[in-house]
C-alpha positions in Angstrom: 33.4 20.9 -160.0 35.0 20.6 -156.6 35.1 24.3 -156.1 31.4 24.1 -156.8 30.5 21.5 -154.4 32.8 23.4 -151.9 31.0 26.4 -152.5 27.8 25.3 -152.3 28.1 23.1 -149.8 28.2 25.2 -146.3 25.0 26.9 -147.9 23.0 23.4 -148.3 24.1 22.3 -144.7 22.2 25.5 -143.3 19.6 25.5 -145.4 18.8 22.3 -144.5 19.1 22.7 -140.7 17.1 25.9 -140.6 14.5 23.9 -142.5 14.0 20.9 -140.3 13.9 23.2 -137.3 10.6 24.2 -138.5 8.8 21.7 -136.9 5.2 23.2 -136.5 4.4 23.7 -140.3 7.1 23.6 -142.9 7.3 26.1 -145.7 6.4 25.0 -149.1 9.3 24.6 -151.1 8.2 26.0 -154.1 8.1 29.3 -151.9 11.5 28.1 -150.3 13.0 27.8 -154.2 11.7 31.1 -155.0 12.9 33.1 -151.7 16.4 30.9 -152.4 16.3 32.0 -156.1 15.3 35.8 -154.8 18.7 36.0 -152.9 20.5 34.8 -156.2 18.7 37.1 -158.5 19.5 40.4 -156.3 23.6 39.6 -156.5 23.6 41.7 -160.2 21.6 45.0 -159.0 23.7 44.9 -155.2 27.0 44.5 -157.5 25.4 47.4 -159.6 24.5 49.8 -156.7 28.5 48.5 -154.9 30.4 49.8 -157.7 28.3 53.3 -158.1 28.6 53.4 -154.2 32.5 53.2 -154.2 33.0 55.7 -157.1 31.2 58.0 -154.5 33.2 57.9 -151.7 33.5 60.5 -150.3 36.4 59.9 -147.5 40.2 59.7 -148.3 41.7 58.5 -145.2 42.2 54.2 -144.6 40.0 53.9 -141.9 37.0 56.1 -143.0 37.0 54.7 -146.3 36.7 51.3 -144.6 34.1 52.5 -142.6 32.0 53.9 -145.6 33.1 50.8 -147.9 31.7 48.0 -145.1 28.7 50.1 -143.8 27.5 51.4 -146.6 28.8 50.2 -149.4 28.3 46.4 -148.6 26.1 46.1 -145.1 23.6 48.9 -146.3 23.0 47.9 -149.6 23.6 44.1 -149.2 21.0 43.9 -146.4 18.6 46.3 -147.9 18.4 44.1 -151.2 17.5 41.0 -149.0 15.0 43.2 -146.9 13.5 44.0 -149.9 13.2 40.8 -151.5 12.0 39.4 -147.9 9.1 42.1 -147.8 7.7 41.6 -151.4 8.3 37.4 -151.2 6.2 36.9 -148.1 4.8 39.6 -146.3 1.1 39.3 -147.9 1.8 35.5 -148.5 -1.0 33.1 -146.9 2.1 30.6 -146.4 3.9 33.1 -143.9 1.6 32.4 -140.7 4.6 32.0 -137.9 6.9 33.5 -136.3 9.4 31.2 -137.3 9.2 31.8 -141.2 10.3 34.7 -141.1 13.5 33.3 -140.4 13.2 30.5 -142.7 12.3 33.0 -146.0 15.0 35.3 -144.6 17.8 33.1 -144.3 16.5 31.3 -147.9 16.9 35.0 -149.5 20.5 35.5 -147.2 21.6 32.3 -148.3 20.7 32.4 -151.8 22.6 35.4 -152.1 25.6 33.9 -150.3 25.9 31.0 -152.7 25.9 33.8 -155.5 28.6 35.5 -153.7 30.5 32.6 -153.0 30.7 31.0 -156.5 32.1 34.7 -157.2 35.0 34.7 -155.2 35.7 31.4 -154.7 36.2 31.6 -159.0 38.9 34.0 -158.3 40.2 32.6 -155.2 40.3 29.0 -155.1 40.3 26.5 -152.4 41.6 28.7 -150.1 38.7 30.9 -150.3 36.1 28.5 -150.4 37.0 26.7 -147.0 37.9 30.0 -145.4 34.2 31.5 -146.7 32.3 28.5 -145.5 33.1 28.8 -141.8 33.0 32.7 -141.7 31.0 34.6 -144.8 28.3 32.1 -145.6 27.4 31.8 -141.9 27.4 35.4 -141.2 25.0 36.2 -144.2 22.7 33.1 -142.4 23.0 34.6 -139.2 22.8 38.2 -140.4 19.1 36.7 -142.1 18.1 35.4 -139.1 17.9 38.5 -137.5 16.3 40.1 -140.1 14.1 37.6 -140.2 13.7 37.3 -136.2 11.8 40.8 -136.1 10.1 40.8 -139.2 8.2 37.2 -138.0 7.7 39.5 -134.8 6.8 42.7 -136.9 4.1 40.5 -139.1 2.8 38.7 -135.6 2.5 41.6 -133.6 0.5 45.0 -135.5 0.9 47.2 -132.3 4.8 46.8 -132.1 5.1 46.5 -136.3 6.5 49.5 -137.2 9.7 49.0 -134.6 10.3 45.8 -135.4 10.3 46.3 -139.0 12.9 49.0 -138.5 15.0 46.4 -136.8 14.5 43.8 -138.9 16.3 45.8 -141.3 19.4 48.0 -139.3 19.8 45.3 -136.8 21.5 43.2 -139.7 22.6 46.2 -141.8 24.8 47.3 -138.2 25.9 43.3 -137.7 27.2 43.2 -141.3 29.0 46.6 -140.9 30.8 45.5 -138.2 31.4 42.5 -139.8 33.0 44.1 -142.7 34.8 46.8 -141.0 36.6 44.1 -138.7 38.1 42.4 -141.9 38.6 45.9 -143.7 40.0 48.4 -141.1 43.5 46.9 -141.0 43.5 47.5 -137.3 44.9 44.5 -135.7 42.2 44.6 -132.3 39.7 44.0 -134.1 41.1 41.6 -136.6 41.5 40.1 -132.9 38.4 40.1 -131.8 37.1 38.8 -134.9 36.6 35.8 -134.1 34.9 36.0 -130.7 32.6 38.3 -132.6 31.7 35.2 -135.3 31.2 33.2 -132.2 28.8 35.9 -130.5 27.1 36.2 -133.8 26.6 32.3 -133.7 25.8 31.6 -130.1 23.1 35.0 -130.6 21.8 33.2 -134.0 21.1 29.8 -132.4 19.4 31.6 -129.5 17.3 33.6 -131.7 16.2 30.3 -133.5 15.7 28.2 -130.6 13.5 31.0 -129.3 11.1 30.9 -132.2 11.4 27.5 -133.1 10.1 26.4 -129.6 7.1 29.4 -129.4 5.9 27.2 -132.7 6.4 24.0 -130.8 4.3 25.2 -127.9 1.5 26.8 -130.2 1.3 23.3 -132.0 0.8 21.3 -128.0 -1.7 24.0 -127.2 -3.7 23.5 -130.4 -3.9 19.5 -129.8 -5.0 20.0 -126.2 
């Protein structure tokens, strides 16, 4: 039980936060439930698609294959599952009228599958683990949703610049998780370096991004009282 709570707890704390900084028109949380239940329910086909993925590799040498196995095997089909779940949730949903949801929904999906992922390892890994995952992998998959979710409010806002931003919504997180990945994987003892300055520029860029659209709802909301 403690594992549990430990697990589950970093996940609740941003779920939380990013949902209370939605202070124009909060999300319904039977749609919250459902995007959080989305990210849990696309864990068994990304493990699926993983383990085909790394029977394919195609690259011998230790840093390729960490290359391959953090860009492709995890970032590309990790973020691609959320994307997806993201697009068919909420894109032709009457609820998803802001900006700003699209970060909520994304980070919902991110973090639902983060909880999966954590329970996961944490099973096999212990305390340890869990601590070590709740300042560093559960935060990245929030942050990593918040960008996706950063253009895609854009993308749904804006028709003229849609297509673009959809594209980023997608391989702006895909690239973030890569490097992420390949950090941790490479073995290469620079960038285990600069891995954490690269958590904090992921964070400090996260809280910018929700400040950013958090406050354009803020404004809409004083404009529609005057």
């Amino acid at each position: 039980m403690t594992l549990l709570i430990v697990s589950l707890a970093p996940v609740f704390i941003i779920l939380f936060y990013i949902y209370f900084r939605d202070k124009y028109e909060r999300e319904p949380l039977g749609l919250l439930i459902r995007a959080l239940l989305a990210g849990v329910i696309i864990v068994m086909p990304v493990i699926f698609v993983e383990k085909f993925l790394l029977v394919l590799n195609p690259f011998q040498g230790k840093i390729s294959s960490a290359g391959y196995n953090a860009f492709v095997v995890a970032g590309f089909t990790e973020e691609f599952f959320k994307f997806a779940a993201l697009y068919l949730l909420i894109w032709r949903n009457p609820e998803f009228n802001e900006k700003f949801d699209g970060i909520v929904y994304a980070v919902f999906i991110s973090l639902g599958f983060a909880a999966m992922e954590n329970i996961l390892y944490v099973s096999e890994g212990g305390i340890h683990v869990a601590v070590t995952r709740a300042i560093t992998a559960v935060p990245a998959h929030a942050l990593f949703g918040v960008r996706m979710g950063y253009f895609f409010g854009i993308a749904h806002m804006y028709p003229e610049i849609r297509s673009r931003y959809l594209r980023l919504s997608f391989l702006e997180p895909f690239i973030l998780h890569g490097i992420y990945d390949f950090m941790l994987m490479s073995g290469i003892h620079l960038l285990l370096l600069l891995f954490v300055p690269y958590l904090i520029y992921l964070y400090i860029n996260g809280f910018k991004k929700i400040k950013e659209l958090s406050d354009s709802s803020i404004y809409r909301e004083d404009e529609q009282e005057e």
